[in-house]
LOVO-439138 format. One line per 8 residues: number of its first residue (from 1); their letters; for each residue z, y, x negated of C-alpha. Coordinates in steps of 0.2 Angstrom, whole numbers, always signed. Layout:
<sites>
NUM) a) Z:Y:X  ...
</sites>
This chain:
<sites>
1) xxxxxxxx) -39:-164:+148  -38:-145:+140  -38:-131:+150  -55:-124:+140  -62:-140:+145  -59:-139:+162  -69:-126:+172  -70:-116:+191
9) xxxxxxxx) -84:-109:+190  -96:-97:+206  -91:-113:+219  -94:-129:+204  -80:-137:+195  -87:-144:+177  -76:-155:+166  -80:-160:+148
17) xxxxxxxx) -76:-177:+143  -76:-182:+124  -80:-198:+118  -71:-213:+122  -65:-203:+138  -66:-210:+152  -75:-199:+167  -67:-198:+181
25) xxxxxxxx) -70:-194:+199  -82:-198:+212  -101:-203:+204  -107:-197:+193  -126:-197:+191  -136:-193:+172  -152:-196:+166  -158:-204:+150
33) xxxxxxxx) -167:-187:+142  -182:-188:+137  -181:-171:+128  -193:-163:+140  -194:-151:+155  -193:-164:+172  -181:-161:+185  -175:-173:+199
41) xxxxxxxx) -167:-167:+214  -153:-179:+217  -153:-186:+236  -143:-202:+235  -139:-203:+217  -152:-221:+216  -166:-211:+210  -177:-216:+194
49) xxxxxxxx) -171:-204:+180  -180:-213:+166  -191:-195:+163  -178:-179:+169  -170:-169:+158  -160:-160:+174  -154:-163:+188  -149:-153:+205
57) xxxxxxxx) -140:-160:+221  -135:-154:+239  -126:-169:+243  -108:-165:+237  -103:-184:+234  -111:-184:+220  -110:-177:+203  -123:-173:+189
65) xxxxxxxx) -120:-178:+168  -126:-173:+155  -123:-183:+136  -125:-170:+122  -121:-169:+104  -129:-151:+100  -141:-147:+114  -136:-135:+128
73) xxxxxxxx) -128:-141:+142  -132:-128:+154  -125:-130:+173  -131:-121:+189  -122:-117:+206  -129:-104:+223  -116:-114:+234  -128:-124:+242
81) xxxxxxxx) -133:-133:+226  -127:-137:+210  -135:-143:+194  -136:-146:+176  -150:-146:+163  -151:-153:+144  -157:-139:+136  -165:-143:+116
89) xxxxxxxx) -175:-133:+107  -190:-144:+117  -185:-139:+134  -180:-122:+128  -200:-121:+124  -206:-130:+138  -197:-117:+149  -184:-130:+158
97) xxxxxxxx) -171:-117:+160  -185:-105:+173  -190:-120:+179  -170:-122:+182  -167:-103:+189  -183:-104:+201  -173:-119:+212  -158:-109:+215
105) xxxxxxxx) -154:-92:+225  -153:-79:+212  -142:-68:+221  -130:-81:+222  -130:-90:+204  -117:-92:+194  -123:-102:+179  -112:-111:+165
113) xxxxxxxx) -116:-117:+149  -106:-130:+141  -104:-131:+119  -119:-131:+110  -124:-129:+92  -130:-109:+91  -140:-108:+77  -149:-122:+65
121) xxxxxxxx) -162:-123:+52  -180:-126:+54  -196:-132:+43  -212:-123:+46  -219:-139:+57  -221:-143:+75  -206:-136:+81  -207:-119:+72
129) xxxxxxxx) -225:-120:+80  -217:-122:+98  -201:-110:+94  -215:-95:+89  -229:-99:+102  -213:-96:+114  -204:-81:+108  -214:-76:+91
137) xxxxxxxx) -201:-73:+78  -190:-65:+88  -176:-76:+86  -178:-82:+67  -169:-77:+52  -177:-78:+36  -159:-84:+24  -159:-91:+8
145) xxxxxxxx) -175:-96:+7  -172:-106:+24  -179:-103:+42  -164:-102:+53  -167:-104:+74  -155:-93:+84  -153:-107:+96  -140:-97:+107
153) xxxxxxxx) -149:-81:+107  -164:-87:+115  -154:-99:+126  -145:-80:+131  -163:-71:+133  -166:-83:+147  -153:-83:+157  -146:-71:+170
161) xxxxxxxx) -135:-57:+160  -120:-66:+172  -119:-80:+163  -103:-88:+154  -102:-98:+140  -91:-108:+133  -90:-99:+115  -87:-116:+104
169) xxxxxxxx) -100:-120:+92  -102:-141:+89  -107:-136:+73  -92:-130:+66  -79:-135:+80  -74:-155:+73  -67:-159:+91  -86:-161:+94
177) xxxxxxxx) -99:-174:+92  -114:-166:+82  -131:-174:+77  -134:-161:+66  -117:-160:+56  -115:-180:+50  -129:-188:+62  -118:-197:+74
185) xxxxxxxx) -122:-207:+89  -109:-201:+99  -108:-188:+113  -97:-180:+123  -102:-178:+144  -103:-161:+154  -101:-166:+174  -104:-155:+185
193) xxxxxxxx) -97:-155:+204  -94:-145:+219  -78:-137:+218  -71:-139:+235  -71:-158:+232  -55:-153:+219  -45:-140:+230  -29:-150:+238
</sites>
């Protein structure tokens, strides 16, 4: 594993596993993403997760996943609790990521996000209906004739100014899975972990 994918972050360790990597370590626990704002907090790692989007846990056997291939993999940490929240442009609007901040201590966060795609094009449909009923046009650029959604610019609007991100693109960074480049089924795995657990 790379350096770059291999992270110590505010008291969480988070790895990035391509596909067809195996992950390792102790269990870890991801949901199925319904592309939504639920969060489960993760107790003994048998919970449903049929309808979460993130996941926080206390319990430092176990790890949180996340599968992505453009969305934001956006991971938490106040040293009592870790987590990690799939972050779409359905989320972002549904406000997943304050949803996320309002369970942690915010004098303690540290907050990480993972590679995502920054910026794609959008039609004038349901979700440019759900982008501007959430931040107007603040983050569009009229290009070309095309609407183009500065993913990453909103993702940064919400978060705390503290956070660091990972500043590979899926969409122009091959080593990447990335729906919206060739419309593959992969993805690559965030995990998230408490730190300590990797010290020797």
């Amino acid at each position: 594993m790379t350096k770059e994918n291999d992270v110590n972050i505010g008291g969480m360790h988070v790895e990035l596993f391509m596909p067809g990597e195996n992950v390792a370590g102790n269990t870890v626990v991801i949901p199925e993403l319904p592309h939504g704002s639920n969060i489960v907090n993760i107790v003994s790692g048998t919970e449903d997760l049929s309808d979460c989007d993130a996941l926080m846990t206390r319990n430092h056997n176990l790890s949180l996943g996340i599968k992505t291939a453009d969305c934001a993999p956006v991971c938490f940490s106040d040293g009592e609790k870790i987590g990690i929240a799939h972050i779409g442009w359905r989320g972002l609007c549904l406000g997943l990521i304050g949803k996320m901040l309002n369970e942690f201590e915010a004098t303690s966060l540290s907050v990480y996000v993972a590679p995502f795609l920054h910026s794609f094009t959008i039609q004038k449909d349901f979700c440019y209906e759900q982008i501007t009923q959430k931040f107007g046009e603040r983050f569009i650029t009229h290009q070309f004739g095309e609407l183009i959604f500065r993913f990453k610019d909103a993702i940064t609007s919400l978060l705390p100014p503290q956070t660091v991100y990972d500043s590979r693109n899926t969409a122009s960074d091959p080593s990447f899975p990335s729906y919206r480049r060739n419309k593959t089924d992969k993805r690559f795995i965030t995990v998230v972990r408490f730190q300590k657990l990797w010290k020797s």
